[in-house]
OpenMM code with the backbone's topology and positions (N, CA, C; nanometers):
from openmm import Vec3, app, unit

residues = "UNK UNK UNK UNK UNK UNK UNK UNK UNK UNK UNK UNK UNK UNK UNK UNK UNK UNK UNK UNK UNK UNK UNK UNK UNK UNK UNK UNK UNK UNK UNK UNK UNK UNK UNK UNK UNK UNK UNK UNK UNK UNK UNK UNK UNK UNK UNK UNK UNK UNK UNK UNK UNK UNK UNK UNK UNK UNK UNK UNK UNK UNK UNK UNK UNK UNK UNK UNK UNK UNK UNK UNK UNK UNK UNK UNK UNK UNK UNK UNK UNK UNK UNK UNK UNK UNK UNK UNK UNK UNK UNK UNK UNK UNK UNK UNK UNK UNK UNK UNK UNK UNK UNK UNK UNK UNK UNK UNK UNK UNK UNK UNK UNK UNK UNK UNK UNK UNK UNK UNK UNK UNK UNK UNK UNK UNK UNK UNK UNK UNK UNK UNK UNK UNK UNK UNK UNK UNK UNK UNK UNK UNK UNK UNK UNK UNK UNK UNK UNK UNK UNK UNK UNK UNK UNK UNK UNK UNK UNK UNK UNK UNK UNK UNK UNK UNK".split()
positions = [
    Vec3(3.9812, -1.3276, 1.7100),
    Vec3(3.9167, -1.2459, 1.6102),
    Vec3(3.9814, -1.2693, 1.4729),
    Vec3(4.1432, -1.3002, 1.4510),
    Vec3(4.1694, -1.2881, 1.3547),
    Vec3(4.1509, -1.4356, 1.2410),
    Vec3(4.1299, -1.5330, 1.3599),
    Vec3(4.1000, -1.7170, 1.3094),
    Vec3(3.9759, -1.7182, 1.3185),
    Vec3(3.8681, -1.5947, 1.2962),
    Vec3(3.7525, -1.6102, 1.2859),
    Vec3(3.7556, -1.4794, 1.1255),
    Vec3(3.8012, -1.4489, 1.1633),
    Vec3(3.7462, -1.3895, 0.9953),
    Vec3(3.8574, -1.4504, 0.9117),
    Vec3(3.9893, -1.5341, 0.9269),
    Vec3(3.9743, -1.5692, 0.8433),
    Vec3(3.9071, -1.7133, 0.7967),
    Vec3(3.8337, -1.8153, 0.8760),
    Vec3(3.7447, -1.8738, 0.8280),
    Vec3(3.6272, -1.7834, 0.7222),
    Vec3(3.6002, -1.6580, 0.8073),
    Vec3(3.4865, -1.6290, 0.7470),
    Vec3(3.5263, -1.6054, 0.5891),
    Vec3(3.6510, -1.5409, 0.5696),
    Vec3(3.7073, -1.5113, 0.4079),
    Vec3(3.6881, -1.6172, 0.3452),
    Vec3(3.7258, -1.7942, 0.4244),
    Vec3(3.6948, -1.8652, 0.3302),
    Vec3(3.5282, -1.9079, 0.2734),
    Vec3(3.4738, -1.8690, 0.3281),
    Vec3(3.3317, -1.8794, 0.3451),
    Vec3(3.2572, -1.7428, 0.2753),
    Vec3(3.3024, -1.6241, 0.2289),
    Vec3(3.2843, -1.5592, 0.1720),
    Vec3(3.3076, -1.5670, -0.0148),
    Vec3(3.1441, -1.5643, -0.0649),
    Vec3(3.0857, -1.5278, -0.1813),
    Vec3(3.1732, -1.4389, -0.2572),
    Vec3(3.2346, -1.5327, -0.3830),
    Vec3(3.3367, -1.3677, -0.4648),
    Vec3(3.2921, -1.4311, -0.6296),
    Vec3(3.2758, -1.3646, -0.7216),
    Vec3(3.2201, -1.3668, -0.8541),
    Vec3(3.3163, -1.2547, -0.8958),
    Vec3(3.3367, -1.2033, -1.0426),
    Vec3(3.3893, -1.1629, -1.0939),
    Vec3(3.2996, -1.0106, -1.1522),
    Vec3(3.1922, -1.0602, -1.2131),
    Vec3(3.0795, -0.9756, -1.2420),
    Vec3(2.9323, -1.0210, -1.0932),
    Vec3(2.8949, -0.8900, -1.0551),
    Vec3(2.7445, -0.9001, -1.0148),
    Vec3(2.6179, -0.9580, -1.0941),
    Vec3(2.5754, -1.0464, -1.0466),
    Vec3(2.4985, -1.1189, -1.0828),
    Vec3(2.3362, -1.0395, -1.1795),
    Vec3(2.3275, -1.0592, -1.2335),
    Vec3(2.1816, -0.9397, -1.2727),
    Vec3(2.1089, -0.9651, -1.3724),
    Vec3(2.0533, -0.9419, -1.4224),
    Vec3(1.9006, -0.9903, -1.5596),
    Vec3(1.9217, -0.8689, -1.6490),
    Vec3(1.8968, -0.8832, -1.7622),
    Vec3(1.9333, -0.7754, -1.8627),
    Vec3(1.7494, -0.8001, -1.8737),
    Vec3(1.7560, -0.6747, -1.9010),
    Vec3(1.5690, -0.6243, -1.9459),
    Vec3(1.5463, -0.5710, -2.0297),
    Vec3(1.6266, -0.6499, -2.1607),
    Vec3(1.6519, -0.6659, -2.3355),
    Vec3(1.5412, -0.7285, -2.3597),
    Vec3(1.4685, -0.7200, -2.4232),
    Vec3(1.4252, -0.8300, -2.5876),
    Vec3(1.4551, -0.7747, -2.6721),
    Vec3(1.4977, -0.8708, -2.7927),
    Vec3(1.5079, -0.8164, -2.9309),
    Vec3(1.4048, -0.9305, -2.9956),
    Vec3(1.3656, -0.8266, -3.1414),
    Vec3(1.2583, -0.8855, -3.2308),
    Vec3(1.3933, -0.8645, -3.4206),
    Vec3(1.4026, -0.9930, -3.4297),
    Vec3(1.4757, -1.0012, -3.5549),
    Vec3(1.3962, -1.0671, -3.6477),
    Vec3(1.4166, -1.0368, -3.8040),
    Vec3(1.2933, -1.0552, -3.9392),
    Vec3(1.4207, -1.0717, -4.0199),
    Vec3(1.4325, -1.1657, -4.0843),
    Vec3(1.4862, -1.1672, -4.2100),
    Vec3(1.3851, -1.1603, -4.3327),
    Vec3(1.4255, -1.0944, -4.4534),
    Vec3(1.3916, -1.0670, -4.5420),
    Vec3(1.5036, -1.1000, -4.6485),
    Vec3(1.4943, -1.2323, -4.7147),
    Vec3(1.5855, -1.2237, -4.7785),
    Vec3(1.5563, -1.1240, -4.9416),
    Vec3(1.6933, -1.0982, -5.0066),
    Vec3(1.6901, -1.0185, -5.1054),
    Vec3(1.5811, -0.8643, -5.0989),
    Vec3(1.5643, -0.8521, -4.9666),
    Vec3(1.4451, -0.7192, -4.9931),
    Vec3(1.6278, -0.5845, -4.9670),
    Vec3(1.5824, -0.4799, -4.9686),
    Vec3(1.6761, -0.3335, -4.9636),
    Vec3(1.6465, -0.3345, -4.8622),
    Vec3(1.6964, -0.2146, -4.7853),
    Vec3(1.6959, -0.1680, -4.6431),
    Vec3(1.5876, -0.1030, -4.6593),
    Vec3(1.5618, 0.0048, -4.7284),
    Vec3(1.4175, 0.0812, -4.7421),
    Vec3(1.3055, -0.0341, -4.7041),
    Vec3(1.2773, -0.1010, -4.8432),
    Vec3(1.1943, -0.2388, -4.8202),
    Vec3(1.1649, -0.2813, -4.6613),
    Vec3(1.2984, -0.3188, -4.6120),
    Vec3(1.2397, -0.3510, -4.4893),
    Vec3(1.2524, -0.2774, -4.4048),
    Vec3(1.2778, -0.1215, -4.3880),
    Vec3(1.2262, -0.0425, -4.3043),
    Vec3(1.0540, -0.0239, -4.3195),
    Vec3(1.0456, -0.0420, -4.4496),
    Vec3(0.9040, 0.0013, -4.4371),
    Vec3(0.8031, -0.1176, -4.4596),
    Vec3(0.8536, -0.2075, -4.4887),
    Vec3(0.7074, -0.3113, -4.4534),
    Vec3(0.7835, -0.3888, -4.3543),
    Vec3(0.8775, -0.3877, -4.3067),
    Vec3(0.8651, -0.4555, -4.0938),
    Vec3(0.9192, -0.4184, -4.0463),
    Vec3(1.0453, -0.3252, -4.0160),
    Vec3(1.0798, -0.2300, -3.9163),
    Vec3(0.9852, -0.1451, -3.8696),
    Vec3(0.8892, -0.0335, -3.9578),
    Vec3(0.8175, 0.0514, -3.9098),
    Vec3(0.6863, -0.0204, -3.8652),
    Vec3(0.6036, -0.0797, -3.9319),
    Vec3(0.5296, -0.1583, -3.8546),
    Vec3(0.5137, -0.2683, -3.7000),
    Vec3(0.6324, -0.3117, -3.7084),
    Vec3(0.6236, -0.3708, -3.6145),
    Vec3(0.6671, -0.3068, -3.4376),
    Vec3(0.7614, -0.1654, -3.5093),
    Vec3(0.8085, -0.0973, -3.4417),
    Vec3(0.5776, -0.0150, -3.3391),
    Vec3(0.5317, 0.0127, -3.4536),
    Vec3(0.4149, 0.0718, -3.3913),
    Vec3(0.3467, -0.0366, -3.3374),
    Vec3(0.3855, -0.1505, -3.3464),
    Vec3(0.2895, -0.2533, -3.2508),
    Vec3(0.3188, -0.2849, -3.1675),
    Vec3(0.4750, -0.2383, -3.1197),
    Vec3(0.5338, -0.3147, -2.9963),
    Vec3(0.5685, -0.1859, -2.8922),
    Vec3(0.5535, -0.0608, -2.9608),
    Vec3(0.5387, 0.1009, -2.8987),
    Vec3(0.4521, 0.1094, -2.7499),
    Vec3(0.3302, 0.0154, -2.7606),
    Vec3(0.2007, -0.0279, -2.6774),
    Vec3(0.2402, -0.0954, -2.5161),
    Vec3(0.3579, -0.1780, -2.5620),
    Vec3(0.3886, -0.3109, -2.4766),
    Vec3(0.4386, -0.1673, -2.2813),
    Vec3(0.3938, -0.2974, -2.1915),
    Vec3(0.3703, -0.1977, -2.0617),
    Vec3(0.5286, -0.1784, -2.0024),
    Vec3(0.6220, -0.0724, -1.9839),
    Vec3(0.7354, -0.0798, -1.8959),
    Vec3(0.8364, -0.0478, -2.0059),
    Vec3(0.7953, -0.0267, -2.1418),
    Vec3(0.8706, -0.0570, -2.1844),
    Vec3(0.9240, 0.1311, -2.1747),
    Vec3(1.1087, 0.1154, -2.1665),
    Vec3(1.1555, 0.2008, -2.1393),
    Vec3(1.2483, 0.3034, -2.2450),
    Vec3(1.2867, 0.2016, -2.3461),
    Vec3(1.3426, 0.2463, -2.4523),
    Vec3(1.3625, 0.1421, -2.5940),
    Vec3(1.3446, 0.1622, -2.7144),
    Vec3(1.2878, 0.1022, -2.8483),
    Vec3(1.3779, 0.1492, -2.9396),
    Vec3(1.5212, 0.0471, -2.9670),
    Vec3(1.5355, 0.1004, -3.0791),
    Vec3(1.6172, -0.0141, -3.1974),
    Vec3(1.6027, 0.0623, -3.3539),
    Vec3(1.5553, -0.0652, -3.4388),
    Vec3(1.6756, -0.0109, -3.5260),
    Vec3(1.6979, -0.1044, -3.6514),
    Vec3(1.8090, -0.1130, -3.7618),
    Vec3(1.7647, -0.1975, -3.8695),
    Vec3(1.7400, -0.1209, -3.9705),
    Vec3(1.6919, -0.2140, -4.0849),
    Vec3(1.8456, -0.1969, -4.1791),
    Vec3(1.8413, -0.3112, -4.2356),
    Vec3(1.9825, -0.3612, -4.3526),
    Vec3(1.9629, -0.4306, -4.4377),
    Vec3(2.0082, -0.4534, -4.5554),
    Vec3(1.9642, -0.4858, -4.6423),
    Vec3(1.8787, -0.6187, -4.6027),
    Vec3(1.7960, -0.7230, -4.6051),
    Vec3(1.7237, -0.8279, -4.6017),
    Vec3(1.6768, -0.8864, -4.4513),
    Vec3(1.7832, -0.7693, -4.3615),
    Vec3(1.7431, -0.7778, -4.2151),
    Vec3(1.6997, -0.6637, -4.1307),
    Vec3(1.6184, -0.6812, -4.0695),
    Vec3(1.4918, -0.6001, -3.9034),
    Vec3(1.5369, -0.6640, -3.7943),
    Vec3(1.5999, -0.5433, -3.7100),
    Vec3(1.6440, -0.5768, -3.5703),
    Vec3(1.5347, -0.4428, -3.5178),
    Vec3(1.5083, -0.5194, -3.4287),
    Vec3(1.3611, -0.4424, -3.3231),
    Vec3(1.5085, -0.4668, -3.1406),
    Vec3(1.5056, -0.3826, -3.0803),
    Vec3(1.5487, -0.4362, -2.9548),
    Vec3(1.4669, -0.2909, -2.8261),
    Vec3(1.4575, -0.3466, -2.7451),
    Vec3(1.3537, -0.3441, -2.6672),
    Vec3(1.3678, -0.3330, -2.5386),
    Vec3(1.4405, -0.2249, -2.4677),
    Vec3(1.4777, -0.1888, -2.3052),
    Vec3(1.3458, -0.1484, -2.2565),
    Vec3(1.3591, -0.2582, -2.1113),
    Vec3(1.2630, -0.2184, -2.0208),
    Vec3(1.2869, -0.1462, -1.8802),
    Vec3(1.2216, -0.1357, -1.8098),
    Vec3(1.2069, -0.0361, -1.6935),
    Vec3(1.3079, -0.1384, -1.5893),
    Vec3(1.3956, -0.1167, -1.5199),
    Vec3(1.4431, -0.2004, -1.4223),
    Vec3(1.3505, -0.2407, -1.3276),
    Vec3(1.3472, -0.4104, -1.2944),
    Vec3(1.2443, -0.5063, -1.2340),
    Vec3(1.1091, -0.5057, -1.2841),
    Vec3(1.1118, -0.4873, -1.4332),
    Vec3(0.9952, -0.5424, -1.4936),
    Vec3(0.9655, -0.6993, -1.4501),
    Vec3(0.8619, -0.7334, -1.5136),
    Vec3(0.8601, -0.8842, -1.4812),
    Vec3(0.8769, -0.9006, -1.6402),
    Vec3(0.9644, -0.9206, -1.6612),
    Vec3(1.0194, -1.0054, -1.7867),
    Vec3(0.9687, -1.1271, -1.8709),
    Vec3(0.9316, -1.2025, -1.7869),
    Vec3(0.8443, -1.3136, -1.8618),
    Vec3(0.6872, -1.2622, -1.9340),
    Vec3(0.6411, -1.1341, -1.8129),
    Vec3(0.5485, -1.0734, -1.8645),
    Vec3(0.5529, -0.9893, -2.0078),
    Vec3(0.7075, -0.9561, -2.0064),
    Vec3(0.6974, -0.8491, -2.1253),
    Vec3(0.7731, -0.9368, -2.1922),
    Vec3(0.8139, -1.0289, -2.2156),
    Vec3(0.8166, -1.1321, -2.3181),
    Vec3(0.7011, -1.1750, -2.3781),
    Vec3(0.6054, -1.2125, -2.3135),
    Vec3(0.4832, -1.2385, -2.3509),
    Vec3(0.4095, -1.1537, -2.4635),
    Vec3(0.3819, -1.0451, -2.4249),
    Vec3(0.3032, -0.9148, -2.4649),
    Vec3(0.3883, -0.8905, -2.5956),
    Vec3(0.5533, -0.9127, -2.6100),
    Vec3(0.6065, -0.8723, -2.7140),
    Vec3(0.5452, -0.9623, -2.8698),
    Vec3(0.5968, -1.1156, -2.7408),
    Vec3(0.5475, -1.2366, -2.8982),
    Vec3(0.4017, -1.1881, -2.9248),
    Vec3(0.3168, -1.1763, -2.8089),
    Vec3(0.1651, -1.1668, -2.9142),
    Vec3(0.2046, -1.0900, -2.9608),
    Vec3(0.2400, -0.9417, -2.9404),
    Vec3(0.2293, -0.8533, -3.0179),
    Vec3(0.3024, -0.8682, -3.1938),
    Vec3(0.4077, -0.9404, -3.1983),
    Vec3(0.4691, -1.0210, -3.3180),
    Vec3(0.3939, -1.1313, -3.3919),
    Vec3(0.3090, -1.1781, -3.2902),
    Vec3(0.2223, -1.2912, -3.3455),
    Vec3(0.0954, -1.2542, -3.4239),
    Vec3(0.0101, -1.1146, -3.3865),
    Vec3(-0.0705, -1.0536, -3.4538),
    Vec3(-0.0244, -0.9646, -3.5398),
    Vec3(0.1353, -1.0029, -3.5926),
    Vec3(0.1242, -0.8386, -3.7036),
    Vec3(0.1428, -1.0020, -3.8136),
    Vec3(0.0101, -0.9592, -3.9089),
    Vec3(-0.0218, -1.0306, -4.0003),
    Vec3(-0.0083, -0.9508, -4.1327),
    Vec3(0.0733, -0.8539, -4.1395),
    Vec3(0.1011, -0.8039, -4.3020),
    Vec3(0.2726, -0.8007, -4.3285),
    Vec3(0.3146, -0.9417, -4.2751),
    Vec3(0.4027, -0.9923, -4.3157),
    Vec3(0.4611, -1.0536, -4.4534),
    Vec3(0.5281, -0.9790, -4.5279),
    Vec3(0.5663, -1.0110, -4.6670),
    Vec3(0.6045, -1.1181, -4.6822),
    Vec3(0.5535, -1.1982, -4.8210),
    Vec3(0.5480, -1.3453, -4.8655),
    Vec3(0.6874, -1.4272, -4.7725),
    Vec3(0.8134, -1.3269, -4.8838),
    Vec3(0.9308, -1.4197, -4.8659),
    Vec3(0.9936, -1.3816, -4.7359),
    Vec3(0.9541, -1.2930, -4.6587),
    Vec3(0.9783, -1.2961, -4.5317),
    Vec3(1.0039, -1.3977, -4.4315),
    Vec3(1.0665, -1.4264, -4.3530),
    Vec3(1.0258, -1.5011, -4.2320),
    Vec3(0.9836, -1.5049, -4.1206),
    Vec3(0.9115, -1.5732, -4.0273),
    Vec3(0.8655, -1.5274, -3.9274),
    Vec3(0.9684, -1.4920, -3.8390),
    Vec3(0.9518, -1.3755, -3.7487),
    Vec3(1.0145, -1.2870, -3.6808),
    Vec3(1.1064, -1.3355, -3.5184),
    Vec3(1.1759, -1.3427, -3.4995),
    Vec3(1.2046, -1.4142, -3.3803),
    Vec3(1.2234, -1.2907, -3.2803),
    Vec3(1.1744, -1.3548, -3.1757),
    Vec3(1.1695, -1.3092, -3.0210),
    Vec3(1.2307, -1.3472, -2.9317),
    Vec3(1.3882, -1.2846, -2.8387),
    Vec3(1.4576, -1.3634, -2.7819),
    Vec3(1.4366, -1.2641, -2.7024),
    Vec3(1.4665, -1.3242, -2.5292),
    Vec3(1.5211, -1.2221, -2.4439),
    Vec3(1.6790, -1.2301, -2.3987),
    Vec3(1.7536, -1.0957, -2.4201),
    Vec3(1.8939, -1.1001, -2.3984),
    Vec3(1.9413, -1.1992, -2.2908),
    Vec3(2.0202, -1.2748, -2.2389),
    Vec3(2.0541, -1.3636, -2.1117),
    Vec3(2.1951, -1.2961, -2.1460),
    Vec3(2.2492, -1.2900, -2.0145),
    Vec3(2.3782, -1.2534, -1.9662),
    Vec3(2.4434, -1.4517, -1.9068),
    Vec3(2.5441, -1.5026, -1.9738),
    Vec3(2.5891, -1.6079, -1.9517),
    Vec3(2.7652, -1.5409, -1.8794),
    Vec3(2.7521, -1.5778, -1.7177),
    Vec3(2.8929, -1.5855, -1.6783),
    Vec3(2.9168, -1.7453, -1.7333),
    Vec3(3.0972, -1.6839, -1.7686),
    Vec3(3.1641, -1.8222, -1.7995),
    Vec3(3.2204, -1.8608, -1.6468),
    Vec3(3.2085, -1.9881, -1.6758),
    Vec3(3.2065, -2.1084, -1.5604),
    Vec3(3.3426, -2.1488, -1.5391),
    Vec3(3.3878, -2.2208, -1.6616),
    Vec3(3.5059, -2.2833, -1.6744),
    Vec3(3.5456, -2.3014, -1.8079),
    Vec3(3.6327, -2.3693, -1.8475),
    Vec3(3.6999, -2.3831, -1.9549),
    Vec3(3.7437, -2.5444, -1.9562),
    Vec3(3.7270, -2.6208, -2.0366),
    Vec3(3.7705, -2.7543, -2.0351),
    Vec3(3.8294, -2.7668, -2.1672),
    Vec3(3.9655, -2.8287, -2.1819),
    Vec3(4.0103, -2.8414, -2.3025),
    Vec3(4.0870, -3.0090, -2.2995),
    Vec3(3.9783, -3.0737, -2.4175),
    Vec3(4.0176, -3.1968, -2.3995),
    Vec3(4.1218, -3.2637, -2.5355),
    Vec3(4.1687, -3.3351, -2.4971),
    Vec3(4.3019, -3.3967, -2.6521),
    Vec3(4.2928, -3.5197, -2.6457),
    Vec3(4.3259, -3.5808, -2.7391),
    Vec3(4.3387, -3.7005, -2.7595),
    Vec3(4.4214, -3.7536, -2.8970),
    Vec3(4.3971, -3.8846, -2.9349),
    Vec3(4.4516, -3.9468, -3.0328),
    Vec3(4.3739, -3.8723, -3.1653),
    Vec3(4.4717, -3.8970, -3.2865),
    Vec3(4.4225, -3.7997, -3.3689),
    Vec3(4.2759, -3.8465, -3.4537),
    Vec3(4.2098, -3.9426, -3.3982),
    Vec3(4.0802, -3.9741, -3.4171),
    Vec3(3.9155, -3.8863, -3.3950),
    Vec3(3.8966, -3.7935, -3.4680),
    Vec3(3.8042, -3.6724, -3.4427),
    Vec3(3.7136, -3.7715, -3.3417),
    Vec3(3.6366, -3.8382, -3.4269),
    Vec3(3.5222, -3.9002, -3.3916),
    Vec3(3.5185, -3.9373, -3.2472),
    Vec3(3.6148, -3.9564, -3.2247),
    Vec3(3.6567, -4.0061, -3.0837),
    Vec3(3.6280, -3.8818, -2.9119),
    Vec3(3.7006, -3.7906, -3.0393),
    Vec3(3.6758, -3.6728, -2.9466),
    Vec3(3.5829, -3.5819, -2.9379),
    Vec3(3.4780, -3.6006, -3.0552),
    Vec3(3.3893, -3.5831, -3.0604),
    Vec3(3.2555, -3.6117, -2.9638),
    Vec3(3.2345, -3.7634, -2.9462),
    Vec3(3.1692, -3.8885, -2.8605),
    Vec3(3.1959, -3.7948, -2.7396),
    Vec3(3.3325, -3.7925, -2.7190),
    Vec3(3.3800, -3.7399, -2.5392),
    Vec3(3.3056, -3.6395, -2.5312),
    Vec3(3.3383, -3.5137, -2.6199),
    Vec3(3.2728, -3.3978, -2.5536),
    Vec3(3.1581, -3.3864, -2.5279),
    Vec3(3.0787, -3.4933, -2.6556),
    Vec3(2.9502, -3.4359, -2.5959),
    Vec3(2.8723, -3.5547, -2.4775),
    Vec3(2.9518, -3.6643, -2.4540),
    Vec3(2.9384, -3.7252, -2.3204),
    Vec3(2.9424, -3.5961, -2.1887),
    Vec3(3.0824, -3.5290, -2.1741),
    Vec3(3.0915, -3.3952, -2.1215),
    Vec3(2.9613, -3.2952, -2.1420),
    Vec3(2.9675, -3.2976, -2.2459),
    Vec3(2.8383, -3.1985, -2.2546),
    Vec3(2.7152, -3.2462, -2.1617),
    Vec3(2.6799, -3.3337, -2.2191),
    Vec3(2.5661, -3.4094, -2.1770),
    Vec3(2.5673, -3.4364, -1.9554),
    Vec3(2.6904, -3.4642, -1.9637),
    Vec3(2.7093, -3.4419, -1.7827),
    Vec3(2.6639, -3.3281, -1.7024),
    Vec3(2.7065, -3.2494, -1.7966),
    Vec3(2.7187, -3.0714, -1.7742),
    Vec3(2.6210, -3.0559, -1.7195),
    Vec3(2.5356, -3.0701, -1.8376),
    Vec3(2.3180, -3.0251, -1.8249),
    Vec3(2.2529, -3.0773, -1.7569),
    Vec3(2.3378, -3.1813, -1.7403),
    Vec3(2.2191, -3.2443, -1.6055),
    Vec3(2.2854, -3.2826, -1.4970),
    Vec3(2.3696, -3.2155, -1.4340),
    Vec3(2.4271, -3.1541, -1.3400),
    Vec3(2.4009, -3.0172, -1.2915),
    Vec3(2.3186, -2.9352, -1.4006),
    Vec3(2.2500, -2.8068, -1.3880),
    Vec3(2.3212, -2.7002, -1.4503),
    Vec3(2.4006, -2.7185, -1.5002),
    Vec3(2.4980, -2.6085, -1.6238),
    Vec3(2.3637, -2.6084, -1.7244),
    Vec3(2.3749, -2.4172, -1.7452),
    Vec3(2.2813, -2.3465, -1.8053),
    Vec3(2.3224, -2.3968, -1.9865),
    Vec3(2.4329, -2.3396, -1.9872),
    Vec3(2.4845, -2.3783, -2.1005),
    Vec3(2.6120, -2.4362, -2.1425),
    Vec3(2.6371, -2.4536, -2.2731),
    Vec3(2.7933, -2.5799, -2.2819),
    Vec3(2.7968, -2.5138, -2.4452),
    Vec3(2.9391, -2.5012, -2.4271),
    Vec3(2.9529, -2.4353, -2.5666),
    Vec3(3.0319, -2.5375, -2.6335),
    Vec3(3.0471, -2.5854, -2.6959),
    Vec3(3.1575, -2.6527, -2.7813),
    Vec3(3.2695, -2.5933, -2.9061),
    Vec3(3.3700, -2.5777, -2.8612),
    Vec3(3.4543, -2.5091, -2.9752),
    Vec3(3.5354, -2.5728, -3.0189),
    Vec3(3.6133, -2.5603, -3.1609),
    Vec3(3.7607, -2.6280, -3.1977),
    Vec3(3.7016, -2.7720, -3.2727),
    Vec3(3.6119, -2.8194, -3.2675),
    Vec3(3.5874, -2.9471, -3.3373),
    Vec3(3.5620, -2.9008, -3.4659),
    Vec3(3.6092, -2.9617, -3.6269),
    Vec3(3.5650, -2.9176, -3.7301),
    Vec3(3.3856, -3.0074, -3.7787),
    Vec3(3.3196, -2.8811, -3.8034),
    Vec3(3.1803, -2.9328, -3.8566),
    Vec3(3.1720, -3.0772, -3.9123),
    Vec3(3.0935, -3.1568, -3.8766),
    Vec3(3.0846, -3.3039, -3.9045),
    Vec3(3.0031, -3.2854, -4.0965),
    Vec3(3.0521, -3.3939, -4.1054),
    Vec3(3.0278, -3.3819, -4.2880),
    Vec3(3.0079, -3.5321, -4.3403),
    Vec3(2.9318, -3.5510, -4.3800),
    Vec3(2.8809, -3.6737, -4.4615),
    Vec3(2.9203, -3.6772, -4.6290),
    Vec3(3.0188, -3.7982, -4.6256),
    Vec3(3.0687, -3.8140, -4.7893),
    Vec3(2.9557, -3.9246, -4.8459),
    Vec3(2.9210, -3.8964, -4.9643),
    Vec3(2.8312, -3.9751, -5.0489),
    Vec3(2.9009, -4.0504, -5.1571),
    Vec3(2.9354, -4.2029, -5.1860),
    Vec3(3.0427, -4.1711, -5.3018),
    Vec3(2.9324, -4.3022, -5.3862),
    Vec3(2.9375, -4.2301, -5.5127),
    Vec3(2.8131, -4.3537, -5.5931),
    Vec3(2.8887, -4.4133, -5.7334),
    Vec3(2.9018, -4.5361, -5.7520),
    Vec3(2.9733, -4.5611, -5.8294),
    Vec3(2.9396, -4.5427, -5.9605),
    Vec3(3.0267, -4.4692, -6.0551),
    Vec3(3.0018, -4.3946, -6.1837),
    Vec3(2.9302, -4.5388, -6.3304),
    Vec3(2.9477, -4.6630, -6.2924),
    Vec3(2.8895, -4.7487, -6.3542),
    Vec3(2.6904, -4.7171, -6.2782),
] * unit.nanometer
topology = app.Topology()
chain = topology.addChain("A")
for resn in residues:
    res = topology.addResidue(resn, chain)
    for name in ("N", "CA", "C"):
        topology.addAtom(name, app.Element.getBySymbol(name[0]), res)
C-alpha cells in the first residue's frame, strides 16, 4: 500500500493556482487631449448604455480620466465567453457617435496567464547576438504550444541615421 501511493504521488497533478477563465471584458477609448467630463460624457456614458443590453452580464463598471474610457464588464460564472465577446464588439462596433479625434475603442477579454518558467540567458557583450537567441527561444516556445513568451531586460532596438553635413 505504501509503494503504491507513493508512485501514485508521483503521478499526481500539483499547480500552484487552480486553473480557471476570468469572465472579464474590458472596453478601453482613448481620447486624446479631451477632460474627464468630455469623456464621461461623449463615451463612457454612451457606450456604458449600449453594452447595459449584452446577455449574462453580471456586473458593469467604468472610469473616465482625463483623455481615457475604461468600460470593464463581469459576467455570470460559465457564460460562454466567446459569445459575450461577440455581442460586446458589435455592440462597440455600432456606437457610431464617436468623436473625431477619438479612437476606435478596444475590446479585450481578461486572460489569466500562469507563469511557466523563467529562462535567463547571457552572453558576450554583443546585444545583437542575444537578441537573435531569444527570439530563436521565443520562436521554439510557440510552436511547441507556449501561450505566451515575454521578453525582458533587452534594451529597445534603435536605428541611427547619420547624413553627411556636406
Amino acid at each position: 500500500m505504501i509503494l503504491a501511493g507513493l508512485l501514485a504521488l508521483k503521478k499526481l497533478n500539483v499547480q500552484f493556482f487552480p486553473s480557471f477563465e476570468l469572465d472579464i471584458i474590458s472596453v478601453s477609448t482613448t481620447w486624446s487631449g479631451a477632460s474627464a467630463e468630455d469623456v464621461e460624457r461623449a463615451l463612457t456614458i454612451p457606450l456604458e448604455q449600449r453594452l447595459r443590453n449584452v446577455d449574462y452580464l453580471k456586473r458593469m463598471s467604468s472610469s473616465s480620466a482625463p483623455g481615457v474610457s475604461g468600460i470593464t464588464l463581469e459576467f455570470e460564472e460559465g457564460s460562454d465567453m466567446v459569445l459575450a465577446l461577440d455581442q460586446v464588439r458589435k455592440q462597440v462596433d455600432d456606437f457610431t457617435s464617436l468623436p473625431e479625434d477619438a479612437e476606435l475603442p478596444r475590446v479585450s477579454q481578461d486572460v489569466r496567464y500562469e507563469s511557466v518558467a523563467r529562462v535567463l540567458i547571457s552572453g558576450p557583450d554583443n546585444l545583437d547576438d542575444l537578441r537573435n537567441l531569444a527570439r530563436q527561444y521565443e520562436q521554439q516556445l510557440l510552436t511547441r504550444g507556449i501561450d505566451k513568451v515575454e521578453l525582458e531586460g533587452l534594451p529597445k532596438e534603435s536605428i541611427l541615421i547619420s547624413v553627411p553635413s556636406a
